[in-house]
LOGU-16279 format. One line per field, with one value per residue (C-alpha): x, y, z. Coordinates in pm, 1 decimal. Each point is the difference from the previous one (the first is absolute). Layout:
<rs>
x = (X  ...)
y = (Y  ...)
z = (Z  ...)
</rs>
This chain:
<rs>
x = (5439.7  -249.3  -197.9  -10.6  -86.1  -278.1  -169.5  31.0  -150.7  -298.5  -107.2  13.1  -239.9  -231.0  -15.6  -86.8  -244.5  -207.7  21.9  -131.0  -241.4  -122.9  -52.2  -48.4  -410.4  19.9  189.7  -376.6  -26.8  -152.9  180.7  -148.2  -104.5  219.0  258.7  -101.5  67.1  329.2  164.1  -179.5  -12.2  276.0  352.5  -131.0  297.9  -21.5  275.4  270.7  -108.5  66.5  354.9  220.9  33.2  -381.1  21.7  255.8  -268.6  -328.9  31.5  145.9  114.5  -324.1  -136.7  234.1  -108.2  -374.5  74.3  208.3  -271.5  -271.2  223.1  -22.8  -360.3  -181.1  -375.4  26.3  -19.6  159.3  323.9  23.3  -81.0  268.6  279.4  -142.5  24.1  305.6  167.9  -180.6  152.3  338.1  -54.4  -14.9  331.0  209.1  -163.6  108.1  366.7  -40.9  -58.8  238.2  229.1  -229.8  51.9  372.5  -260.3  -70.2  233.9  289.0  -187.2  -339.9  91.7  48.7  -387.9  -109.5  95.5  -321.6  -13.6  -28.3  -241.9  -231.9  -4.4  1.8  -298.1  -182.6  22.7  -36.6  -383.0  -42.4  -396.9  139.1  184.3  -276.8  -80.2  294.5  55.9  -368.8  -45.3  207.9  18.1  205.3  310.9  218.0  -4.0  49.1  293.5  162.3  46.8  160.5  246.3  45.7  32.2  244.3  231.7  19.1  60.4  310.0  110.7  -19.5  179.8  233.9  41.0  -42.2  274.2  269.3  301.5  -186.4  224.3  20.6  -175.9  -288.8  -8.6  -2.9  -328.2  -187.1  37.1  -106.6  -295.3  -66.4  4.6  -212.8  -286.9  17.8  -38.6  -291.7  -183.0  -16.7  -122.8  -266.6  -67.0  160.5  -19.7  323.5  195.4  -36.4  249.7  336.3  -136.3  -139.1  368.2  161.2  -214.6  123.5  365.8  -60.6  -175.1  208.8  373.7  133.8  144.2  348.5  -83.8  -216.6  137.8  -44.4  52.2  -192.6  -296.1  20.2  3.1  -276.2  -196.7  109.4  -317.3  -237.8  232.7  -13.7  -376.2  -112.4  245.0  -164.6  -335.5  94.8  162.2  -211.9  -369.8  -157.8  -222.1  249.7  -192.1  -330.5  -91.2  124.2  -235.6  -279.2  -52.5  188.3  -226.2  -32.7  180.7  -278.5  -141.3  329.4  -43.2  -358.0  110.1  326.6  -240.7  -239.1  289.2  110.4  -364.9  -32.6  331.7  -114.8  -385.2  71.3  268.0  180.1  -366.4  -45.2  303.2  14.4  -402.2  -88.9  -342.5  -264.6  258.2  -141.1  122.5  -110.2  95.5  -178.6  191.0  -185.1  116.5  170.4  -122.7  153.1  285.0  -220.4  -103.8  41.2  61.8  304.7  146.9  -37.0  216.1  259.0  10.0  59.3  304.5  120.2  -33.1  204.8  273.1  28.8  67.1  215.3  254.4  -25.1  -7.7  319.1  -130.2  130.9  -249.6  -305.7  205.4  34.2  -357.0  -127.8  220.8  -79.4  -366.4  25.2  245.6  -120.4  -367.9  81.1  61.7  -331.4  -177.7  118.6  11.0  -140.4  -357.7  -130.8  -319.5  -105.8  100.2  50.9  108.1  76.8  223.0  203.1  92.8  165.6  389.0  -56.5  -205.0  367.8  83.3  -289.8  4.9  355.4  -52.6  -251.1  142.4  267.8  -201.2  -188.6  361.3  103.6  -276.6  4.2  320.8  -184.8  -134.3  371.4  232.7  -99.6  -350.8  42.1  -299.2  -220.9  152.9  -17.1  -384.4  -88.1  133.5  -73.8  -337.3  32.2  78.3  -276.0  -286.5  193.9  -26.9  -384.8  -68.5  218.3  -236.6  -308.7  58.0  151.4  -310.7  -183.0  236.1  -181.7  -279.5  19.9  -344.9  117.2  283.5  -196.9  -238.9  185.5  189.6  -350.2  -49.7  310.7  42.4  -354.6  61.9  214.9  -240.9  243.0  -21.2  -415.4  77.0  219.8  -262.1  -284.5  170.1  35.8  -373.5  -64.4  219.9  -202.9  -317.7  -144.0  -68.5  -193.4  320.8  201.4  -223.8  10.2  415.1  -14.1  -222.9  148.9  326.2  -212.9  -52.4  306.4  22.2  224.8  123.9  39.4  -206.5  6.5  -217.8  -242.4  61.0  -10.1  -320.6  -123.5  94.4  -175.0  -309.2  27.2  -19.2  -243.1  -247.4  5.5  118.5  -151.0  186.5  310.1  -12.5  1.7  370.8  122.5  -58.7  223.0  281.2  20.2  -38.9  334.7  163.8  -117.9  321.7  -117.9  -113.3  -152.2  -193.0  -122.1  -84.5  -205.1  -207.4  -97.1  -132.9  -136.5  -203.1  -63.6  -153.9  -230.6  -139.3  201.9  154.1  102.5  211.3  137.2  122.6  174.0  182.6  65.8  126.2  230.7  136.4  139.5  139.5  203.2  134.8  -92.6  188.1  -230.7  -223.4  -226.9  -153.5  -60.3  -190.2  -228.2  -41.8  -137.4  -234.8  -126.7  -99.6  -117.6  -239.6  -112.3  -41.9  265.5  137.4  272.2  116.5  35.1  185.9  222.0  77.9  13.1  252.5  230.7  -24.6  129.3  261.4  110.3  -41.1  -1.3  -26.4  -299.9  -301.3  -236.9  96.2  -41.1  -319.6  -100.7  112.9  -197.4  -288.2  23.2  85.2  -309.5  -200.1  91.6  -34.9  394.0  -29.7  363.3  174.5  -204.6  120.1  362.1  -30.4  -146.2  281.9  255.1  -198.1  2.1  421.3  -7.1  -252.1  -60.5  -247.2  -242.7  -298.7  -253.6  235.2  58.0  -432.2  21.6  259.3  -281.9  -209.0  141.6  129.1  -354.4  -161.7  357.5  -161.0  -335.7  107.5  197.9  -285.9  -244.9  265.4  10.2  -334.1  -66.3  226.1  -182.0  -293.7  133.1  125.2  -255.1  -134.3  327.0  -2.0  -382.3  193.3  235.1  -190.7)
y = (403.5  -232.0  295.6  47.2  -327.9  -10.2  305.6  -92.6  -359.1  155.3  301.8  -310.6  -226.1  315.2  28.2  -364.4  9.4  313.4  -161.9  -382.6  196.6  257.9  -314.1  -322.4  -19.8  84.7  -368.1  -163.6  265.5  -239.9  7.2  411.3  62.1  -205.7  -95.0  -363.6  41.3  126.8  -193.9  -319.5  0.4  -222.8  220.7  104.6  -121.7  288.2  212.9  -256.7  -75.4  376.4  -68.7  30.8  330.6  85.3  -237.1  143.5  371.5  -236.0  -16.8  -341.9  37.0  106.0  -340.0  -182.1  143.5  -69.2  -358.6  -87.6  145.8  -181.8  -345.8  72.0  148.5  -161.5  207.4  102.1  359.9  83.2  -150.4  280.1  297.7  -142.4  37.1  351.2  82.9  -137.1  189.1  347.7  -141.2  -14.3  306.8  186.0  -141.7  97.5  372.2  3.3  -92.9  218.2  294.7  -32.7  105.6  279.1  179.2  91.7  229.4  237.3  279.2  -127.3  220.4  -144.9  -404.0  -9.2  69.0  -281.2  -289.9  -107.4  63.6  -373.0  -116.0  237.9  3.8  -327.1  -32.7  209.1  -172.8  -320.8  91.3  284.2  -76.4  95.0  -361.6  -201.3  -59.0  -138.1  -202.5  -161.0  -24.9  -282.9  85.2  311.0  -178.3  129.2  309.6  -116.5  -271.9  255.8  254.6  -283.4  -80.6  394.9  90.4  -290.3  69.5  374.8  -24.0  -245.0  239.0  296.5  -216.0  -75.3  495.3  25.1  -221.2  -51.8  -71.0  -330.8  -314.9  -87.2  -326.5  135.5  284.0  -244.7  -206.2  336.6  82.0  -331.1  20.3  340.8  -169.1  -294.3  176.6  244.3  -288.9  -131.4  298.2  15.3  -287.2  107.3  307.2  294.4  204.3  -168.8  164.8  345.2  -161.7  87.8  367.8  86.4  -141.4  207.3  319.9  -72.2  -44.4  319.8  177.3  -186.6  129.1  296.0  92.2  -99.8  -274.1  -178.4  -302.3  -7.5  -351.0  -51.8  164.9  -197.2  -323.0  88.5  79.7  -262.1  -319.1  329.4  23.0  -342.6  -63.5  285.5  -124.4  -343.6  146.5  176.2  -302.4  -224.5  103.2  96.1  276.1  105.7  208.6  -244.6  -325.7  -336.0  -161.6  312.4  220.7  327.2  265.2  286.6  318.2  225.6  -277.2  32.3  357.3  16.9  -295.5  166.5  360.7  -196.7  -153.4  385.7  54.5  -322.8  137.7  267.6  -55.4  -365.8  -120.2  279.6  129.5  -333.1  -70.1  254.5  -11.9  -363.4  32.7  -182.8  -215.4  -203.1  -340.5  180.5  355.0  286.4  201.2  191.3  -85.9  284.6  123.5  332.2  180.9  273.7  -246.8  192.7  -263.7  -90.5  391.5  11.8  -342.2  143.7  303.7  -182.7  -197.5  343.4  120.0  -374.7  119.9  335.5  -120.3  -240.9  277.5  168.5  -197.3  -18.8  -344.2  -295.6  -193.1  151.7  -59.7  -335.6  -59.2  189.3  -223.3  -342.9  100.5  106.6  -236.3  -328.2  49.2  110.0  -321.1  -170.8  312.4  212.1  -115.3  -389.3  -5.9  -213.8  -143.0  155.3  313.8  126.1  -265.3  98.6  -332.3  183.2  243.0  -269.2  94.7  378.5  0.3  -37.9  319.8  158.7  -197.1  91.2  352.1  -1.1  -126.0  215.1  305.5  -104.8  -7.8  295.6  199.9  -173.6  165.7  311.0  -146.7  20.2  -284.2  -64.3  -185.6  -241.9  -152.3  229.7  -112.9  -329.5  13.1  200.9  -253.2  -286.4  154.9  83.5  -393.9  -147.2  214.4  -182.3  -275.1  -5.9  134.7  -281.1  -258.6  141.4  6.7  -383.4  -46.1  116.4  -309.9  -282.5  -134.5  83.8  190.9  207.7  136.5  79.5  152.8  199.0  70.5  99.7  221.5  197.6  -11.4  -20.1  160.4  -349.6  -180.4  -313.2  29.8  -45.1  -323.6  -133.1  72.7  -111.6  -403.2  11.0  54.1  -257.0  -263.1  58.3  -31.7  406.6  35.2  350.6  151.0  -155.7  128.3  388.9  -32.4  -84.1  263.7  241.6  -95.2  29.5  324.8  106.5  -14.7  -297.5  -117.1  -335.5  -276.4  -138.2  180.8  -82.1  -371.0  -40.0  195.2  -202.0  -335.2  214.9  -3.0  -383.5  -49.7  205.3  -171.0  293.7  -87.8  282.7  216.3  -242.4  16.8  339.5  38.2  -299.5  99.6  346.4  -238.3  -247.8  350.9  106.9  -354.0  -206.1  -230.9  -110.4  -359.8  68.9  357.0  -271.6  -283.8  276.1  137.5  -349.5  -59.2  317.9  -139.3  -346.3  137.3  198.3  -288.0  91.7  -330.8  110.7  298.6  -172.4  -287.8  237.3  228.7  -370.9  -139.9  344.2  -64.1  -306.9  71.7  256.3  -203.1  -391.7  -72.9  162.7  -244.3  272.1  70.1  -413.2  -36.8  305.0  -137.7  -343.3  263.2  113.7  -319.5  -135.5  295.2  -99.3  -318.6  -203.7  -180.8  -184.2  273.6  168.3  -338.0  32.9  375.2  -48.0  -280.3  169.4  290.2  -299.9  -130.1  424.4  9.0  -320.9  132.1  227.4  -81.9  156.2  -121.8  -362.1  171.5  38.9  -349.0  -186.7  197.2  -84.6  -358.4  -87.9  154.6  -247.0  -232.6  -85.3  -103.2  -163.1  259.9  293.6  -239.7  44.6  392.5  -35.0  -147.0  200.5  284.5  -165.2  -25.8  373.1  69.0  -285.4  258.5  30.8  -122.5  53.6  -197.7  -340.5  42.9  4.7  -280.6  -200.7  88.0  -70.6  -390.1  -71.5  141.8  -209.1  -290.7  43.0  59.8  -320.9  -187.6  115.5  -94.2  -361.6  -41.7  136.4  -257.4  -288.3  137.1  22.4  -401.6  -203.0  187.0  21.3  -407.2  -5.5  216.1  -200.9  -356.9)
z = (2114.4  178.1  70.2  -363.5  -56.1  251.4  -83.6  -404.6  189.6  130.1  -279.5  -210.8  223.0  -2.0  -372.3  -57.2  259.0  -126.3  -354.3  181.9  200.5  -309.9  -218.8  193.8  -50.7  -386.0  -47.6  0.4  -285.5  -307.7  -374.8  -111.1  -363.9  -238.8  256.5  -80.9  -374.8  -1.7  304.2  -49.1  -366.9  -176.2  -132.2  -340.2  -237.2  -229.9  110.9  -9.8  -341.1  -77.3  83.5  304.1  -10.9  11.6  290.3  198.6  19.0  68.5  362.6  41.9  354.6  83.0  -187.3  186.2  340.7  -77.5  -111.2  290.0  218.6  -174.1  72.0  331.3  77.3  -350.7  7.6  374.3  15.8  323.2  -90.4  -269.6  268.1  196.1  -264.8  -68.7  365.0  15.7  -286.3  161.3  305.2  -140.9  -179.5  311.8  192.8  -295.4  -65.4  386.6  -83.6  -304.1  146.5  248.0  -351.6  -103.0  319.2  -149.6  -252.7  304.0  72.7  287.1  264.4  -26.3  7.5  363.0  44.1  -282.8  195.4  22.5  -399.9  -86.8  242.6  -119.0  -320.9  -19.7  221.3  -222.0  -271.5  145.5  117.0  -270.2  -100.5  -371.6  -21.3  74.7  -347.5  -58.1  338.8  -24.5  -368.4  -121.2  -398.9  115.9  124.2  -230.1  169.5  323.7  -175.7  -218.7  326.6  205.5  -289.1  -23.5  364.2  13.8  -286.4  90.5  365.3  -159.7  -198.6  252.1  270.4  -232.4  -106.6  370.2  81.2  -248.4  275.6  59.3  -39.5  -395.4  21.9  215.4  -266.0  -308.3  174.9  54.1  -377.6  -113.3  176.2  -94.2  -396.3  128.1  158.1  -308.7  -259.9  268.9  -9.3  -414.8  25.8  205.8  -152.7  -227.8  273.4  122.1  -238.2  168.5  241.5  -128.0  -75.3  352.6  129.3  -220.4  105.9  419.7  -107.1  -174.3  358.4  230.2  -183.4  -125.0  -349.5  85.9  171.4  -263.2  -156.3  -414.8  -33.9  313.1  -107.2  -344.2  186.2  199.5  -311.6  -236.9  114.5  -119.0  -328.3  -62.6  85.6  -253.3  -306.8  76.3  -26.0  -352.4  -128.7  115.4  -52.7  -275.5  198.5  247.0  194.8  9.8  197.9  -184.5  -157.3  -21.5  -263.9  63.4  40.7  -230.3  53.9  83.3  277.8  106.1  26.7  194.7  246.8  126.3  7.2  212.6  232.9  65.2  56.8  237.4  204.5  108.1  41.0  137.4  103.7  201.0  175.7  74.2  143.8  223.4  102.7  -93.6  63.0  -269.0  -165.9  -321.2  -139.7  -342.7  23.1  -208.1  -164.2  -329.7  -344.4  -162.7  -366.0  -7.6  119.6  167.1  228.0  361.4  190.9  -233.9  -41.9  412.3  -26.1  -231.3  226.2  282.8  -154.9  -72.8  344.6  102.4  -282.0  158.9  359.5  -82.8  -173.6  245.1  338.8  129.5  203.8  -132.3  197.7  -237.0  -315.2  52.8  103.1  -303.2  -242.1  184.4  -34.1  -360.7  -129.1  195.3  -152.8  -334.2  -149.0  63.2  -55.7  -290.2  -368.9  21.0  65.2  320.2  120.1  173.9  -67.1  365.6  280.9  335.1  7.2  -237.2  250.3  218.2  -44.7  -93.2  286.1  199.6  -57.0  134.6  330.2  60.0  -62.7  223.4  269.6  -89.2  -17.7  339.7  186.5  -132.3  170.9  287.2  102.3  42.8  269.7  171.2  74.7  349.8  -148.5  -190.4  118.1  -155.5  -351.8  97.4  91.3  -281.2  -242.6  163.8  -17.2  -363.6  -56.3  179.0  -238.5  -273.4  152.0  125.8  -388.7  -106.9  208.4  -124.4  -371.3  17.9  112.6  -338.1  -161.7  209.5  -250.1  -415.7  107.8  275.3  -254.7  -257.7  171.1  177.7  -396.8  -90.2  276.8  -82.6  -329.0  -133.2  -386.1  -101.4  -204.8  66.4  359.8  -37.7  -212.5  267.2  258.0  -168.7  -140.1  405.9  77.9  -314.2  192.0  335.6  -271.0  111.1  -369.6  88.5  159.8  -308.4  -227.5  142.6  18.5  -364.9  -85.3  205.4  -235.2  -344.2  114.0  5.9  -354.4  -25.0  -371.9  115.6  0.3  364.8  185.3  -302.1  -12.6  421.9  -16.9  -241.0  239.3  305.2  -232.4  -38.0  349.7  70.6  -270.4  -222.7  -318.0  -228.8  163.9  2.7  -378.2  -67.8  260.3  -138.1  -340.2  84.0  109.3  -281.2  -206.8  135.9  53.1  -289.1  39.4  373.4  22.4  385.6  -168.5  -270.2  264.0  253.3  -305.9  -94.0  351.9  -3.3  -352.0  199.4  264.0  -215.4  -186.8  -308.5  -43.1  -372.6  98.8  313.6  -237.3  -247.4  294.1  179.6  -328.5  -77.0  386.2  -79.3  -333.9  224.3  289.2  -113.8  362.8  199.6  218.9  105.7  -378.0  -9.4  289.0  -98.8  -333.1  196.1  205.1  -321.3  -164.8  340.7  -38.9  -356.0  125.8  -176.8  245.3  -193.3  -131.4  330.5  125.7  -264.4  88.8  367.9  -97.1  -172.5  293.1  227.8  -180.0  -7.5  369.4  176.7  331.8  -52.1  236.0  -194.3  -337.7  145.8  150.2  -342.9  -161.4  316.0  -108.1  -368.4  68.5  280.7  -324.4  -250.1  255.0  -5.8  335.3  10.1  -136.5  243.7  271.5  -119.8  -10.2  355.9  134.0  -113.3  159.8  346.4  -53.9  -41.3  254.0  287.7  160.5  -243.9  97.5  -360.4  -209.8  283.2  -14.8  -376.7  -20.9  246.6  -271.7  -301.1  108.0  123.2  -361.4  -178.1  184.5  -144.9  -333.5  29.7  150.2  -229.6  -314.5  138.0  8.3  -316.7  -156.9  207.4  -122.0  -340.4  23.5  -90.4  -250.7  -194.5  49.7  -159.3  -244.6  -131.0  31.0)
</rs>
């Protein structure tokens, strides 16, 4: 027994240490794409004023987890990588345990040779480049979450098959927690409720006819039962997201034909050669059902059907349904964005690493008996190229830039991709670069407005506004309703001289979003540049009150102020800038400035009224 222990002892040390090791350096890893939005961002109240029920399917475990991680870390990134890591870590010590159960799949004659089953498998997964996406990239948690509440709850309820002559109490504890991580996990994701079904499917290997249990197998199956009646009852679109608009049946239709596509062509050639792995994965749109690509997809399903009739290894069967049944939730009838994630692979992706290891074993015996160290080293071997491919593509995640470029790289016909790219060269102000992402995106014969409207920004910057006009023209085209398409076009019109048209496209921009500070202060710029300086006060003012902590809207109103020669209230501004930002040298030279020209003005107003004394005396005598 305590050379049980000790050996369980140290394949568990190893795991956590590839997994440390694997991931350590991407914890500097800064918040990635809109990480900061949806972790940062306040709950949205919405779904609980949908009703409970809408509540209980809108992920509130994994709100719960975010919000007790954002009490704890607030805006520092790293303390989000370190839950992720720690849920992959976590991940990994139960798949151990887990398939310490799924050896019972393997005929009697082969488990003496899988001993060292677990540790691999589990190793492989645990440094598998494929699950970097969702180790590094905080916005995926839920898959990482929803696996941990899945592994967790099924290795419960396998313990529990596995050994039914366990005391009753210690019995009664493993169920409950079997029902606990199973209502955890739907409310992490739907995925969860694949559980009961994939524990019904091993009681089904792991027994004979006459030895299966009716009532058993019922109870076992009733939290799926229940979840799916509370889905019909409770939603109106059953089968949709709460609180989107259920898709139509024929987008239904062309998403799940692209997820058979994306199986085949992605996800499984990746996994087993992950070489040039994208954040953004292409995979091309289907518009007919004589797409080859899609007919080589269906074939190859039909090939999957075949051997799985006719296998007589229990091992592959349960692999192929883990795989199928594990990712057909998130990727069959509701559409996602994006449309191919390799995140989404994270618990399917189980499967595959334990039939590889499996697979790897099984060989191995070829070798003979008497060396096992030529298995050893060949898997060992096998784990440290996942492991150096691991380290090089965390290594893609370390700056928004370096991600995207390398998304670019890879997946260069996603017109999205080149608008994520090129806002990054517009932060970093290399308009020229932005400019060539966003036309490299136009090109592509995007419908939608973005690439038109950053383009048209990129033109801005780069003092071209002609051409800024004629792209931000396309985008208000296509987005009439956008205050910030509205706002852009009137800068566009500013910075031509047409102070007319800027005026009207300013004036539309705030009839859209009156709360919006932005369209204020440019409405200031443009009156500043017709030269009527109260009226830009008056703009820049109500900017201010919008956005009190803006340094260049009180840029702006210490400008407009020094011009009207309100001295006093420039002086105000002024300070209020030096409480935001001690270190700023141009407005402590311009407060200097503005007292000494207050104390002129204030000098010169005294003696204008001695002047003005005796001859109001004469006046009145």
């Amino acid at each position: 027994m305590n050379s049980d222990l000790k050996k369980h002892a140290i394949s568990c040390l190893a795991i956590l240490l590839l997994g440390v090791f694997a991931y350590f350096g991407t914890l500097q890893a800064p918040f990635l794409f809109n990480d900061e939005q949806t972790i940062l961002a306040p709950p949205s109240a919405s779904n609980a004023e949908a009703g409970w029920i809408a509540s209980i399917f809108s992920q509130p475990i994994l709100a719960a987890v975010f919000s007790m991680n954002r009490a704890v870390s607030g805006a520092e990134a790293w303390g989000y990588h370190a839950v992720n890591l720690f849920i992959h870590l976590a991940v990994g010590l139960l798949f151990y345990f887990l398939v310490r159960e799924w050896v019972r799949l393997a005929r009697p004659e082969q488990r003496a040779s899988l001993d060292r089953l677990p540790l691999f498998a589990a190793a492989i997964h645990i440094v598998h480049p494929f699950n970097t996406q969702a180790v590094i990239y905080i916005s995926d948690r839920s898959a990482l979450l929803v696996t941990l509440f899945y592994l967790a709850g099924l290795l419960a309820i396998l313990i529990f098959l596995n050994h039914q002559a366990a005391p009753r109490t210690r019995s009664r504890v493993t169920v409950g927690l079997a029902v606990l991580f199973f209502l955890l996990g739907c409310g992490t994701s739907v995925v969860a409720a694949t559980l009961p079904l994939m524990a019904a499917i091993y009681l089904i290997f792991t027994t004979t006819r006459q030895q299966r249990d009716v009532a058993l197998m019922m109870a076992v199956l009733s939290p799926l039962i229940f979840y799916v009646l509370l889905r019909i009852l409770g939603l109106e679109n059953p089968f949709s997201t709460p609180g989107q608009l259920p898709p139509s049946l024929e987008e239904r239709a062309l998403y799940m034909m692209i997820q058979i596509k994306a199986f085949t062509f992605y996800y499984l050639p990746k996994f087993f050669l992950p070489l040039d792995l994208s954040f953004v994965p292409y995979v091309r749109k289907i518009t007919t059902l004589a797409d080859w690509q899609f007919i080589l997809s269906a074939v190859g399903i039909g090939l999957g059907v075949l051997v799985f009739k006719f296998t007589k290894s229990a091992v592959i069967r349960w692999v192929l349904l883990w795989v199928v049944i594990t990712h057909l939730p998130a990727s069959s009838l509701t559409p996602s964005d994006p449309v191919v994630s390799e995140a989404r692979f994270y618990l399917p992706g189980l499967g595959l690493s334990f039939l590889l290891a499996f697979g790897f074993l099984r060989a191995s015996q070829k070798f003979g008996a008497a060396r096992p160290a030529i298995s050893n080293l060949g898997m060992t071997s096998i784990i440290a190229l996942l492991f150096l491919l691991t380290l090089n593509r965390g290594l893609d995640y370390r700056t928004p830039l370096s991600l995207w470029q390398d998304t670019a790289m890879k997946s260069p016909k996603i017109a999205q991709v080149r608008v994520q790219l090129g806002s990054l060269y517009m932060q970093q102000k290399e308009y020229k670069k932005a400019l060539s992402e966003f036309q490299q995106a136009i090109d592509r014969g995007t419908r939608g407005p973005e690439p038109y409207y950053h383009a048209g920004l990129a033109h801005l910057e780069l003092r071209e506004p002609k051409k800024a006009l004629n792209r931000l023209q396309v985008a208000v085209r296509r987005q009439p309703q956008s205050a910030e398409y509205h706002l852009a076009w009137g800068r566009a019109y500013q910075q031509d001289g047409q102070y007319i048209e800027s005026m009207k496209q300013l004036q539309l921009s705030r009839k859209l979003d009156p709360e919006n500070p932005k369209t204020r202060n440019q409405l200031g710029q443009l009156y500043w540049d017709m030269k009527s300086y109260y009226f830009a006060e008056a703009a820049f003012q109500k900017a201010y009150e919008l956005a009190p902590q803006s340094v260049d809207i009180l840029n702006n109103l210490v400008s407009a102020n020094l011009a009207l020669h309100e001295y006093g209230h420039a002086i105000h501004y002024l300070k209020t800038l030096q409480v935001l930002d001690p270190d700023d040298a141009s407005a402590q030279q311009l407060l200097i400035a503005a007292e000494r020209l207050q104390a002129v003005q204030t000098a010169e107003r005294l003696q204008a009224q001695r002047d003005a004394g005796p001859l109001a005396g004469e006046a009145d005598r």
